[in-house]
N, C-alpha and C positions, 0 to 999 in steps of 0.2 A: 504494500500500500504506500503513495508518494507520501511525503510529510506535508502536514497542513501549515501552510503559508498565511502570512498574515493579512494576505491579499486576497487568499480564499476564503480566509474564515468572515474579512468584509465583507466579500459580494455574498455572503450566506447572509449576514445580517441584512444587508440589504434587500435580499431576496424576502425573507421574514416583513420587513419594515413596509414592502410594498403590497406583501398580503395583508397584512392591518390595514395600509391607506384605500386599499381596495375596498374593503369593506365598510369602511367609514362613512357614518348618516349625521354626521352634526350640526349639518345646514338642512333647514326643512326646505328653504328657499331656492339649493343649488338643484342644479339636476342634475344627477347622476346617469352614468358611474362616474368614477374618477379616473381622470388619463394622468397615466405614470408613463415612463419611458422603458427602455430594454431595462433590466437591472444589469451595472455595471460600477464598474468602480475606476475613477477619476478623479485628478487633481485638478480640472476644470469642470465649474459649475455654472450653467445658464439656468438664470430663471426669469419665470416668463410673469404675465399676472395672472390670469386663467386660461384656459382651452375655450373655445368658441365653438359654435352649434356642431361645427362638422368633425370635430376631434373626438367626442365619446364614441361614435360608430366607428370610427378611421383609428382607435386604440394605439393614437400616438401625441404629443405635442407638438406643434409647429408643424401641424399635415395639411390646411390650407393654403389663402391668398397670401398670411401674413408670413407663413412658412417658407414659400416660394421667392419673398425676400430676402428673409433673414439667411438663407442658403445662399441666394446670389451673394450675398455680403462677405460668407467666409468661404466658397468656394476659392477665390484666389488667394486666401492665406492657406490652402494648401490641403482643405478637407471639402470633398465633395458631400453631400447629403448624408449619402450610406453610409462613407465615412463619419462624417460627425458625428452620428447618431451611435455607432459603434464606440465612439472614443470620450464624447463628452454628456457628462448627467445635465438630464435636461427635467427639469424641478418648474415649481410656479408659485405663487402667492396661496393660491386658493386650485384645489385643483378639479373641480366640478364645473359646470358650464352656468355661469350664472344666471342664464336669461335673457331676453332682450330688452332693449331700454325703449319705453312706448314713443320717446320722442327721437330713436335710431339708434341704431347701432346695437354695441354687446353693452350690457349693465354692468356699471363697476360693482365689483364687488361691495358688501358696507364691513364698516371694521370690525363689527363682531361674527362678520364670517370671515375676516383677517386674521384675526385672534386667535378663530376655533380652529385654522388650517397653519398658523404657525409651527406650531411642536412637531407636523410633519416635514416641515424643511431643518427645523434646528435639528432636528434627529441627523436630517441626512448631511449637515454636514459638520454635527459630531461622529459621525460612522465615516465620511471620506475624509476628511479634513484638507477642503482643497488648497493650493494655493491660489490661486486666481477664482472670484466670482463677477459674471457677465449678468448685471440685471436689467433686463431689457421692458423699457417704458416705466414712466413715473410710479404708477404702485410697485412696481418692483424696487425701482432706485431708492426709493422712501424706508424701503424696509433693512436699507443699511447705513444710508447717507442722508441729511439733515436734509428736508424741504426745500428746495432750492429751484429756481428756472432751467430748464435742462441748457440752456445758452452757458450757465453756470458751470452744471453738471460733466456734462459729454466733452472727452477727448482729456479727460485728469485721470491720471492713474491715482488711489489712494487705498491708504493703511486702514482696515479696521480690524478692531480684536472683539471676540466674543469670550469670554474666559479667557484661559492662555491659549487658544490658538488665533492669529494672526495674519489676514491674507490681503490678498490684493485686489482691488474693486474698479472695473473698468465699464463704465456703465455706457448702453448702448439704448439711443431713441426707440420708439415701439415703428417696428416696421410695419403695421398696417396700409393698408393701400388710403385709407381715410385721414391719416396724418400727411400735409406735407413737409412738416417739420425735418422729414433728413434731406428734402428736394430741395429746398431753398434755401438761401445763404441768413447766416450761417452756419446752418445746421448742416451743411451737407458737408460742408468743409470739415466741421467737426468731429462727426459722424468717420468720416474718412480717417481722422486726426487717431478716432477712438481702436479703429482697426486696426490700426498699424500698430497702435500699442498693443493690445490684444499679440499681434503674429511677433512682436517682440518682444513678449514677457515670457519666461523660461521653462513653465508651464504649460504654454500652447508649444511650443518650440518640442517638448520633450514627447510631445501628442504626436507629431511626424516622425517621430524618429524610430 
């Protein structure tokens, strides 16, 4: 029998941690299920805000229009789709479909379904302990870095600790096709600004290798 690495014994906890999320009813309001990603284990973590109407059928994150961006974006840093999804945990704010919003679009999440879906990301990333996290669109960015304009935000690399562990946060606009915020200046320049750091933090680097 090989000896159990500490690499396997995470993607077991993780495997575990996904069947809990799986089954999670704490939102009356989200609709279920919940989209998780492959279980894998990773020093890069993307998190998104929630999954959108067509991801609980499609049993993955970032499987539509907004998908279809955020892939354009890191395809040339060097991981195609299949690729990413292989290499990097792909995590959310809230991970049920929240609904629609009567006056357009997907409903933001409220923050006592914020709340109630935290403990499954803090888990996950006391069980990988990444170094680099990518949180992509303001309810994500919020949930690591002060309230700020994303003019503010996008294209800073920064430090945060959660207890003693300590990573790197390179936050990334919401690709929706409904934002033009990474189209227009300066957001697109930024945006660009944000990637580069991204394919030159040591972390994404060691993802190719």
């Amino acid at each position: 029998m090989p000896p159990v690495t500490k690499e396997g014994t995470t993607l077991r906890l993780i495997e575990e941690h996904q069947r809990a999320l799986r089954a999670c009813m704490r939102c009356s309001n989200m609709q279920r299920p919940p989209v998780v990603c492959a279980p894998l284990v990773s020093k890069v973590l993307l998190v998104g805000q929630a999954p959108g109407d067509k991801e609980p059928a499609l049993g993955r994150p970032f499987a539509w229009t907004a998908g279809k961006q955020l892939f354009k974006w890191f395809a040339p840093l060097g991981l195609a789709e299949a690729e990413f999804r292989a290499r990097v945990y792909m995590a959310a704010v809230c991970r049920c479909f929240p609904g629609k919003n009567p006056k357009g679009g997907d409903r933001v999440p409220s923050q006592e379904e914020v709340s109630n879906c935290m403990p499954w990301l803090e888990r996950e990333i006391e069980l990988l302990q990444p170094a680099l996290i990518v949180p992509v669109g303001r309810v994500a960015i919020e949930q690591f870095l002060p309230a700020r304009p994303l003019v503010e935000q996008i294209g800073k690399v920064q430090v945060v600790s959660r207890g003693k562990l300590h990573f790197d946060v390179i936050p990334l606009p919401h690709p929706s096709g409904a934002s033009t915020w990474p189209r227009a200046e300066p957001g697109k320049t930024l945006t660009a600004k944000a990637l580069a750091q991204i394919a030159a933090h040591p972390a994404w680097r060691a993802l190719l290798e």
